[in-house]
C-alpha positions in Angstrom: 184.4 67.5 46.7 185.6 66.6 50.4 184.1 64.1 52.4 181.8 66.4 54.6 179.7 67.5 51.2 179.5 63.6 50.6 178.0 63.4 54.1 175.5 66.3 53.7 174.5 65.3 50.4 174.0 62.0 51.1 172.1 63.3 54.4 169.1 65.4 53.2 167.6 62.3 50.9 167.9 60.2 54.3 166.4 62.6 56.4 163.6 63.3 53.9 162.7 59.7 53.4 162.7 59.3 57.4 160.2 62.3 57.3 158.4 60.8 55.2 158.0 57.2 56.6 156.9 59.1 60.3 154.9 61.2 58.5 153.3 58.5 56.8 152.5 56.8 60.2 151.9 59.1 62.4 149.5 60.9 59.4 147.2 57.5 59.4 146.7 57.6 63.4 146.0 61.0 63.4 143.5 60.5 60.1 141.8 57.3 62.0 141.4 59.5 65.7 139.7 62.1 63.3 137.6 60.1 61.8 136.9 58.2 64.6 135.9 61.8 66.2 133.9 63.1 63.0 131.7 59.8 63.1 131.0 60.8 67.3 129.8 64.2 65.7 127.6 62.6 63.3 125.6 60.1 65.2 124.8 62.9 67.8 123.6 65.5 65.4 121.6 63.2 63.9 119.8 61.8 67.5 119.5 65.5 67.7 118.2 65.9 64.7 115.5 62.7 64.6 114.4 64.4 68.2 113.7 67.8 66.1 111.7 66.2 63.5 110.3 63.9 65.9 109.0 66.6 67.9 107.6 68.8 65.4 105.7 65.9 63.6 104.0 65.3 66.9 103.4 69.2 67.2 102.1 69.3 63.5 99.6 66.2 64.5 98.2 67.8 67.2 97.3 71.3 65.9 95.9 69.5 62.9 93.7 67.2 64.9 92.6 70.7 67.2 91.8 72.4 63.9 89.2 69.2 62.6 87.7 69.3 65.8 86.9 73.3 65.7 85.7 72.2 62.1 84.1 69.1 63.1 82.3 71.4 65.7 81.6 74.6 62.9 79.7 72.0 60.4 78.0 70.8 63.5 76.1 74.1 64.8 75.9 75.2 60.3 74.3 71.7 59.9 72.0 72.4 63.2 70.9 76.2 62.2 70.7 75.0 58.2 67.6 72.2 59.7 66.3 74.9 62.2 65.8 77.2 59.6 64.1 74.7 57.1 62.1 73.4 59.9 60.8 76.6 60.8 60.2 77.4 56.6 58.1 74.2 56.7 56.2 75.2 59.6 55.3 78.9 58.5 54.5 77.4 55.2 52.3 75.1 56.2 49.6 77.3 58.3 47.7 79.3 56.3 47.9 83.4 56.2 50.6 82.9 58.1 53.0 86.1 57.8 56.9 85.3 57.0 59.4 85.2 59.7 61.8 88.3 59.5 
């Protein structure tokens, strides 16, 4: 074995281990810039995402509160025609010979 096949044998560990030690430094700044980007992503979808929900809550409250009042209103004019039309029993009912309303 001559001394050049020393050399390159001895050379491939050394250049592996110095590939390794870069690797290993340069790997945790590039691991920490993309987490740092990653957690940037996160806290905008969610503000997007609060916004969204935010939204449609508020949307979701006000067709609810518009669909009460058209009930609100509906049970309103029943009630009103339900004590018309008892009224108007009681009055028919109480004269004598008087004919039915049709």
């Amino acid at each position: 074995m001559s001394v050049m096949e020393i050399i390159a044998a001895g050379a491939y560990p050394l250049v592996g281990l110095a590939g390794f030690i870069l690797g290993s430094i340069f790997g945790q700044r590039l691991v920490a810039d993309v987490e740092a980007m990653l957690h940037a992503i996160e806290a905008r979808l969610s503000s997007v995402e609060s916004s969204v929900a935010t939204s449609s809550a508020t949307s979701a409250i006000v067709q609810h509160a518009a669909a009460t009042e058209k009930l609100a209103v509906a049970v309103a004019k029943h009630s009103a025609a339900q004590t018309a039309s008892a009224s108007s029993a009681v009055s028919t009912a109480s004269i004598p010979n008087a004919a039915p309303k049709s």
